[in-house]
C-alpha positions in Angstrom: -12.5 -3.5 18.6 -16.5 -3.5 17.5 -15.7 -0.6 14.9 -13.4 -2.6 13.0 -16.2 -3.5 10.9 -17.5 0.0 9.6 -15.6 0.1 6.1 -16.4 -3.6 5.0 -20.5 -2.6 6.3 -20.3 0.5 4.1 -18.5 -1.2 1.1 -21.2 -4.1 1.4 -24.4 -1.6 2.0 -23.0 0.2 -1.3 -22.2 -2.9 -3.5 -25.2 -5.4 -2.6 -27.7 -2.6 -2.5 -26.5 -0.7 -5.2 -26.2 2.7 -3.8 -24.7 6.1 -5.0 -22.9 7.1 -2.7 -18.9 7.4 -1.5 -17.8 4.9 1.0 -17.2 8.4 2.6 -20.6 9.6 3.1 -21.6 6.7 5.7 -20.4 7.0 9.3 -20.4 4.6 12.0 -23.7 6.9 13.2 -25.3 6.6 9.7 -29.0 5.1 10.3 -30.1 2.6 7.1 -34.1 3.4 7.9 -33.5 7.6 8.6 -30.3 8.0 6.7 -30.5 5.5 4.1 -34.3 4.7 3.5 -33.7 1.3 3.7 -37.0 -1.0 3.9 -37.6 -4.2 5.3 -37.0 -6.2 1.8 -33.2 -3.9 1.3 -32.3 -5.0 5.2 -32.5 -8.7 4.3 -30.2 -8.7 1.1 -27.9 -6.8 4.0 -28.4 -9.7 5.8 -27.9 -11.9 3.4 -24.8 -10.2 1.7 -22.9 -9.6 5.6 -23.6 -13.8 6.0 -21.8 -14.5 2.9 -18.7 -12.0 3.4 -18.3 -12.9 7.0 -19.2 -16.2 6.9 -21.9 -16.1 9.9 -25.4 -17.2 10.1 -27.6 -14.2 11.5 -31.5 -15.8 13.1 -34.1 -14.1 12.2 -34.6 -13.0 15.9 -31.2 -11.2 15.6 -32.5 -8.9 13.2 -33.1 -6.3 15.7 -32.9 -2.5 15.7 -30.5 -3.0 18.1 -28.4 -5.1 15.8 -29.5 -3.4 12.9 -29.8 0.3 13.3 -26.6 1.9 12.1 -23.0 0.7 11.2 -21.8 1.0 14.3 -24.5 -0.9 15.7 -23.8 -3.5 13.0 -20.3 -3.8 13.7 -20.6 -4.1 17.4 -23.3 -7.0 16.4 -20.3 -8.6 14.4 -17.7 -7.7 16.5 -19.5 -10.0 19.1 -20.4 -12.9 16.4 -16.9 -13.0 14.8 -14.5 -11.4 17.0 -11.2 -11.4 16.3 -10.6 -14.3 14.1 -8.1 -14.5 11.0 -8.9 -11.8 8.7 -10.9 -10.0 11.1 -8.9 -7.1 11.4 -9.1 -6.6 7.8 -12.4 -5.2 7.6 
C-alpha cells in the first residue's frame, strides 16, 4: 500500500528540516514547494535524510516532481523502491 509511507515522510520532513509544525498538519496532498516552501537545497537533505532511514539510493534523475511533489507522491515513489520488505509496514 504506497500510503504506508506518509507518517515516516512527515516525521522525517519535520526532523531533518527542522520545521514547526505537528506531524498533523501535513497530508498525503501537502505540496513541499506550495505548501511547505521548500527550495531546491531543503529537497536534497530530504533526499538525503529518506536514503538513510529507508536505506535506498535515490539517482539524481529520480528527483522528479513526479517523485517529489507531495507525500503521497513520495510514498508511492517508495512504495515502488522498497515495497513491502521487513519493517516496511512500520512506517
Amino acid at each position: 500500500m504506497p500510503g504506508q509511507y506518509n507518517s515516516a515522510i512527515g516525521r522525517i520532513l519535520i526532523e531533518s528540516l527542522e520545521l514547526s509544525l505537528a506531524p498533523s498538519e501535513l497530508h498525503p496532498a501537502t505540496d513541499l514547494r506550495d505548501d511547505l516552501g521548500l527550495d531546491s537545497a531543503a529537497l536534497l537533505e530530504l533526499v538525503l535524510a529518506i536514503e538513510a532511514e529507508f536505506g535506498v539510493e535515490i539517482d539524481v534523475e529520480e528527483i522528479t516532481e513526479a517523485n517529489f511533489r507531495t507525500i503521497a507522491a513520495i510514498s508511492g515513489f517508495l512504495h515502488s523502491r522498497v515495497g513491502n520488505r521487513s519493517g516496511a509496514a512500520s512506517c
